[in-house]
N, C-alpha and C positions, 0 to 999 in steps of 0.2 A: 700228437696227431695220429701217429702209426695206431696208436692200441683204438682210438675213436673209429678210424676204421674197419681194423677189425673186428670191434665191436657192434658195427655197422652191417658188416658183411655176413657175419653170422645171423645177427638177428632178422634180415631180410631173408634168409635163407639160401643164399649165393654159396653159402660155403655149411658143409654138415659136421666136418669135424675141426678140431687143432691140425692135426694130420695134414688135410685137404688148404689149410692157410698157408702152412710154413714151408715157403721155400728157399733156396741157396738165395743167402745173400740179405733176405727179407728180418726183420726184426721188427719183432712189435715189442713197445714198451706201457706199462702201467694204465693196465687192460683191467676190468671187473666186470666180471660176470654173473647174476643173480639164476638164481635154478629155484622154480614156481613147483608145488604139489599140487597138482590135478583133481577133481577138476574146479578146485574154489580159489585156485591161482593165489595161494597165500604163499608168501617168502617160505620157504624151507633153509635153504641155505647161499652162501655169497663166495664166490673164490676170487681172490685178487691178486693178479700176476706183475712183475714189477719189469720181465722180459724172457720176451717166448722165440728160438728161432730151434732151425734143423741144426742139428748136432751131426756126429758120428760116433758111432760105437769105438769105444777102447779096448785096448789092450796093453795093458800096460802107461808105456808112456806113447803109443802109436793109436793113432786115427784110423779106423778102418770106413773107406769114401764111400766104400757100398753098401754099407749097412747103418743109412740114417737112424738121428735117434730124435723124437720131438723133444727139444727142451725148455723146460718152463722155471722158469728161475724168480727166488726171493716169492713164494708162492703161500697165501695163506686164506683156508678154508674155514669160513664160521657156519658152525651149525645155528641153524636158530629154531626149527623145527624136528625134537627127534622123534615122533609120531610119521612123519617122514625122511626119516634120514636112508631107510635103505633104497627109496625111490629117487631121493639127491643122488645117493650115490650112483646108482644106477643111470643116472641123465649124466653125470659127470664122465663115468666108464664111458659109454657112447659118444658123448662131446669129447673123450679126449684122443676117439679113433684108436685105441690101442687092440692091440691081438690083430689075427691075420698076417702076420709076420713082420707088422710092425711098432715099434716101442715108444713107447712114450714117458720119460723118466722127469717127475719133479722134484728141483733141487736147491734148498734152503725152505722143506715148507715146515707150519705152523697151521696147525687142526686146532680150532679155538670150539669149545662147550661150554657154554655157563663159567663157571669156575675153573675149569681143567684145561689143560694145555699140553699137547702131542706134538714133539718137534722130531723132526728125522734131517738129517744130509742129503740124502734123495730118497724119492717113493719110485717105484718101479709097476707103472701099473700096466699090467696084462689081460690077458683072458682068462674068466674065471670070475671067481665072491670072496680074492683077498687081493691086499695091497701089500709090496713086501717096502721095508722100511731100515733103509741102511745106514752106512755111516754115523753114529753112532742118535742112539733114541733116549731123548728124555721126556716123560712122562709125568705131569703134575697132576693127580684127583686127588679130591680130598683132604688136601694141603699135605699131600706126600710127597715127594719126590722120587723118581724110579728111573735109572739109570741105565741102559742096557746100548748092547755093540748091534743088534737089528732087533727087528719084531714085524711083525704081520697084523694088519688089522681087516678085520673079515665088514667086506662091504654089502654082503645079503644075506638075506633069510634070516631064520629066528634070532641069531650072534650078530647080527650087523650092530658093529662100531666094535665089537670084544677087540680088545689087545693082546698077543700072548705074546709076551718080551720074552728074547731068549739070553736067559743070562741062569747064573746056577744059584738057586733055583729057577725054573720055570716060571712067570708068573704070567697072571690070567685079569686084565682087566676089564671091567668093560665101563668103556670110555663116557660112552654116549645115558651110562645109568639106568639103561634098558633093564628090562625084568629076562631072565634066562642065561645073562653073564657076569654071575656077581663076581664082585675081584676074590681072586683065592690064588692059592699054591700050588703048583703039579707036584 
C-alpha cells in the first residue's frame, strides 16, 4: 500500500522528487515507476524499487545522523527506448533529487537492455552526466561477461549508457549499443 501511494503522490505532483518523499521513519515498498519521452509520451524506460527510505551516510561501521542518504533498495531499471535513454536518464537524475548536497545512493540494482545486463551493489547518483557503480560490477553484452570492483556509466550526451569498468585493463562499453561508444580497450 506504502509504494501505491507513493506512487500516487508523485504522479499528482504533491511531491517532485524521492528526496522530497522520504522521511525518518517512512518506507515505501515495491514501488514502479514508468518515465515517458516527450512529446509522443511513448515508454522509454521503467524503474522498480522493492524498498525506498532515508538512510545515513557511513563511516565505517558508524551512522553519521546528519548526513541523510535516500535509499532505494533491490532496484531495477529496463530500458526499453534507447533513442531516448539520455532523456530517461535525465527524468530519472531529477526524480531522484540528488546533487545540492544531497545523496541518493541505489543499492542491489540491475540496468536491463535487450540482451545485456548491468549489476552494481550500489549506484551513487550525483550531480553531473555519470553514475558511479560500486561494490563490485557485472556486465553482460554480447553474451560476454565483464567483471569489475566499480565502473561509471555516463548518463548524457553523445556516450550516454557507455560503461567504462575499471579493472586492468580499462574497458569501455557501451551498454546501451548507441553509435559513438563502441566496446574497446584503454
Amino acid at each position: 500500500m506504502a509504494g501505491g501511494l507513493f506512487c500516487l503522490a508523485f504522479l499528482n505532483g504533491h511531491a517532485g522528487t524521492v528526496m522530497d518523499i522520504l522521511t525518518p521513519g517512512r518506507t515505501v515498498r515495491h514501488a514502479i515507476f514508468p518515465f515517458y519521452h516527450q512529446p509522443d509520451l511513448k515508454l522509454s524506460s521503467v524503474v522498480q524499487i522493492e524498498k525506498a527510505y532515508l538512510d545515513h551516510q557511513q563511516n565505517g561501521f558508524f551512522h553519521i545522523g546528519f548526513l541523510p542518504v535516500g535509499a532505494l533498495e533491490g532496484v531495477t531499471i529496463e530500458i526499453h527506448d534507447t533513442g531516448s535513454a539520455a532523456e530517461s536518464f535525465q527524468q530519472m537524475q531529477r526524480w531522484l533529487g540528488a546533487g545540492g548536497g544531497r545523496r541518493v545512493e541505489l543499492r542491489q540494482v540491475k540496468f536491463l537492455f535487450s540482451t545485456n545486463t548491468l549489476e552494481a551493489g550500489i549506484v551513487q547518483c550525483r550531480d553531473g552526466n555519470h553514475w558511479v557503480l560500486l561494490d563490485g560490477v557485472r556486465l553482460v553484452s554480447g553474451g560476454h561477461e565483464t567483471l569489475a570492483p566499480r565502473a561509471t556509466l555516463q548518463i548524457s550526451g553523445r556516450d550516454t549508457g557507455q560503461v567504462v569498468l575499471e579493472q586492468t585493463p580499462q574497458m569501455t562499453n557501451s551498454f546501451l549499443g548507441l553509435p559513438g561508444g563502441p566496446e574497446h580497450q584503454l
